[in-house]
C-alpha positions as CSV (number, residue, x, y, z in Angstrom):
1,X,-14.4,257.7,16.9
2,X,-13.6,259.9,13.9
3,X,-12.0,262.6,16.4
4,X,-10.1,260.8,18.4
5,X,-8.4,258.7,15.2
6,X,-7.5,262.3,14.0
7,X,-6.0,263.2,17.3
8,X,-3.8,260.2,17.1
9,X,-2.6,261.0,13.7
10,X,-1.8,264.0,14.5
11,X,-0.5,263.3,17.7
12,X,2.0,260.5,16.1
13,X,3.0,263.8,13.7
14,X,5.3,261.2,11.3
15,X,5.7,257.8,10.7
16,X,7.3,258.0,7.1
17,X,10.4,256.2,5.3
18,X,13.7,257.9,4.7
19,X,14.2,256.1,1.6
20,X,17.8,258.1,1.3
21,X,20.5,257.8,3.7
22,X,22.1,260.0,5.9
23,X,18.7,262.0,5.6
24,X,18.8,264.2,9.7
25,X,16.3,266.1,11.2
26,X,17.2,269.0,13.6
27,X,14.9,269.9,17.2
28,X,17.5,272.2,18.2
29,X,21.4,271.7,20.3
30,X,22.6,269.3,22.6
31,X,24.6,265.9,21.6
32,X,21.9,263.2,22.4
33,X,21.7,259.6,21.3
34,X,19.6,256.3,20.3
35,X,19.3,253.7,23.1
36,X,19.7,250.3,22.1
37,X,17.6,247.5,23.0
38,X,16.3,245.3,25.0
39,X,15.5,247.7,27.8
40,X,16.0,246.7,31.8
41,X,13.5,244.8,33.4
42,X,10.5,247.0,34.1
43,X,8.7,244.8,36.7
44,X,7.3,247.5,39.7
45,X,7.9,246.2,43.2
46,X,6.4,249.0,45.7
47,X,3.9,250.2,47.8
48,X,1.7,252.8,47.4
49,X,-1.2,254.7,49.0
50,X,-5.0,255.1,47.6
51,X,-3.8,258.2,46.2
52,X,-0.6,257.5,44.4
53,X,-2.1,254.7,42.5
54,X,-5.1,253.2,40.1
55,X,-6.8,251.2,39.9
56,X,-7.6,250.0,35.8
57,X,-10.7,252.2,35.5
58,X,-9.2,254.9,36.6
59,X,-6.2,254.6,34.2
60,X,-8.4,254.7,31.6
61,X,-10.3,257.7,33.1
62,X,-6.6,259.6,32.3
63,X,-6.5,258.8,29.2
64,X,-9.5,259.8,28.1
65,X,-9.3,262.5,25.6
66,X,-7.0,260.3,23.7
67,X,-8.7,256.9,23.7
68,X,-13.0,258.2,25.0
69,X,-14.4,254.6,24.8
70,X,-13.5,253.8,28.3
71,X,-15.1,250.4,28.2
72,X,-12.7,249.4,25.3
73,X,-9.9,250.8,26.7
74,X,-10.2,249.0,30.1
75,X,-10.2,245.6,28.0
76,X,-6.6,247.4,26.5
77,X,-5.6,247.8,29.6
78,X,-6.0,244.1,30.9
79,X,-4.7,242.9,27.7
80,X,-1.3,245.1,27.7
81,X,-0.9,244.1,31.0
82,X,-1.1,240.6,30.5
83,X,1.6,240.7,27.6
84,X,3.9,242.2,29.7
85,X,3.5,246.0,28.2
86,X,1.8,247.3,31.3
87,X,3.4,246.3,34.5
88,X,0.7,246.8,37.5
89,X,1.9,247.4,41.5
90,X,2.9,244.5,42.8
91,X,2.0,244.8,46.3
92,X,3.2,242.5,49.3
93,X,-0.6,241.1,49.3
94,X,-1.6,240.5,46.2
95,X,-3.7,237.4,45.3
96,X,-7.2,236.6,43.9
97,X,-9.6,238.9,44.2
98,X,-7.6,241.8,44.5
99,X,-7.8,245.0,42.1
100,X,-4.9,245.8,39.7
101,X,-3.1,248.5,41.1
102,X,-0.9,251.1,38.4
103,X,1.1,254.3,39.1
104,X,0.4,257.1,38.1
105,X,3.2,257.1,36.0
106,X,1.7,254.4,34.4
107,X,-0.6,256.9,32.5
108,X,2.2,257.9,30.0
109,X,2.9,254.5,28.9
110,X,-0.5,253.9,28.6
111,X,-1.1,256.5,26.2
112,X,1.9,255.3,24.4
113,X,0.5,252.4,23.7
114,X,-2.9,253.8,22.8
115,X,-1.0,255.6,20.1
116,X,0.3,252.4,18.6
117,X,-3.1,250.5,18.9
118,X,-4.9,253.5,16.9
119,X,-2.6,253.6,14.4
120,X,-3.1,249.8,13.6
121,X,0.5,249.3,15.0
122,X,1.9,245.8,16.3
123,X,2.1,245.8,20.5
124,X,2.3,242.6,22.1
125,X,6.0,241.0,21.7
126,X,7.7,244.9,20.4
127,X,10.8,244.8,21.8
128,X,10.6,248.6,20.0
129,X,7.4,249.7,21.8
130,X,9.2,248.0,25.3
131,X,12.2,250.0,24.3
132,X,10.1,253.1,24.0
133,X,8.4,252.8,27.1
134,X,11.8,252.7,28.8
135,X,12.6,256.1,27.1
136,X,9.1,257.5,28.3
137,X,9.6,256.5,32.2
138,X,13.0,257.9,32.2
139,X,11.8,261.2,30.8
140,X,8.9,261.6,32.8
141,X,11.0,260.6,35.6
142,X,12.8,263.6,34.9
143,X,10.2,265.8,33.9
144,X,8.8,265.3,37.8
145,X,11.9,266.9,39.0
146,X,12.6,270.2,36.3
147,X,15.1,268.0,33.9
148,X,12.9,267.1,31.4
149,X,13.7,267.8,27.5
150,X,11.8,271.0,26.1
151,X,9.2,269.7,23.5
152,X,10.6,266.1,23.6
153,X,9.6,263.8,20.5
154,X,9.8,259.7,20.9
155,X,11.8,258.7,18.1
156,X,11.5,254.7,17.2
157,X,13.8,253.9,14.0
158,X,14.3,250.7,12.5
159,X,14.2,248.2,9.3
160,X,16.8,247.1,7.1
161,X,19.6,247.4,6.0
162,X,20.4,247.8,10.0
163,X,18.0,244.7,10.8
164,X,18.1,246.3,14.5
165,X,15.4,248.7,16.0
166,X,16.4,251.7,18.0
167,X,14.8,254.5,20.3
168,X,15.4,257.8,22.0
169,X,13.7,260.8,22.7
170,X,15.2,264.2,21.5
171,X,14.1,267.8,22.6
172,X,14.1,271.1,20.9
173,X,17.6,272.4,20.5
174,X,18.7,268.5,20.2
175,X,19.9,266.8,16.6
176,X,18.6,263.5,15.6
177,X,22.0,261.8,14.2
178,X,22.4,260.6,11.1
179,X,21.2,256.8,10.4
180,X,20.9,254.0,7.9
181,X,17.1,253.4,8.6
182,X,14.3,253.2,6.4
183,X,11.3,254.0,8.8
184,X,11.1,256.0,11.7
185,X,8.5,256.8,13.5
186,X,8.2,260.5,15.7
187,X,5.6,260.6,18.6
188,X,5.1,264.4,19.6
189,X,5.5,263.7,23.5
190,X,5.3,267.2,24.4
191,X,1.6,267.2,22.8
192,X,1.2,263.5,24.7
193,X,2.0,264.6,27.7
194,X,-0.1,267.5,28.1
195,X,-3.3,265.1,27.1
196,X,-2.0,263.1,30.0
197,X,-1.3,265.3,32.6
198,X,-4.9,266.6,31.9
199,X,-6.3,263.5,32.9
200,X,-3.9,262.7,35.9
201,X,-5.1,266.2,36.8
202,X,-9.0,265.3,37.0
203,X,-8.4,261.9,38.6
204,X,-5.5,262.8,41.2
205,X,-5.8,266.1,41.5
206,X,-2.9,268.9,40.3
207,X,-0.2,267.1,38.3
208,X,3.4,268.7,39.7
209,X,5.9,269.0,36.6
210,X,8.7,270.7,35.7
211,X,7.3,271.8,32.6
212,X,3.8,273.4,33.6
């Protein structure tokens, strides 16, 4: 879809190369920093209720003004998850025969990785786009209780001559520190997560944020 490829461009905002060191981009105030990786283990041991979680149609139902084939994305969805990208529920009775279950939360990453897969970027294996995903959980994490970042970008850096890959996620007010990188790529989250929050509001009902 023509559209939706343009939404994602737009949506991803950069992905350029900073050909000249020490080259800094300003959001706006507060010290922040790059988190290294590998991130923590991400594997989701609860329980939830019919109406806290999904099952894989209906994550792709919330993600469907950024990825509208819903039949493609559903084959995504099974194939992140069995890489490891995607974590499901792991309830006390799981076994054969029984649905997939994801948080809601599970949304964001979701779209995350929808990003990467329209843009012709590598998923399966990223220790960047795992290290990302850490970033995003945290955020929204925070976001659900008032703390979030105002108009937070997902910055992924990496490449030589550092040889390591870094990510963070920086709000307006915050400076991106200097670094020896030669690509970086900048997700507008604050774009991302309104798309999101659009869907979680047509499958779940009225999404409660701290940044209505």
């Amino acid at each position: 879809m023509p559209k939706a490829r343009e939404f994602l461009i737009q949506l991803s905002s950069v992905i350029r190369c900073c050909l000249a060191k020490g080259e800094e981009k300003n959001f706006v105030g507060k010290k922040s920093h790059y988190i290294d990786l590998p991130p923590k283990d991400v594997t989701r041991q609860a329980t939830f209720g019919p109406d806290t979680t999904v099952t894989i149609s209906g994550l792709a139902s919330t993600i469907a003004t950024i990825a509208p084939d819903q039949a493609a994305t559903v084959q995504q969805i099974r194939h992140w998850t069995r890489e490891g990208m995607l974590p499901p529920v792991q309830h006390p009775h799981s076994g054969p025969g029984k649905h997939r279950e994801y948080t809601r939360d599970a949304a964001y990453e979701a779209a995350i990785l929808q990003v990467f897969n329209g843009l012709g970027l590598p998923i399966s294996g990223s220790l960047s786009l795992l290290g990302a995903l850490d970033q995003v959980r945290r955020e929204v994490a925070k976001r659900k209780v008032g703390k979030g970042k105002k108009n937070p970008h997902l910055i992924i850096a990496g490449g030589p001559p550092a040889g390591v890959t870094v990510a963070g996620i920086f709000g307006q007010a915050e400076k991106i520190p200097n670094h020896p990188f030669i690509v970086t790529i900048d997700i507008n989250l604050a774009k991302l997560f309104e798309e999101v929050e659009r869907g979680l509001e047509k499958v779940f009902g009225k999404v409660k944020s701290g940044r209505p």
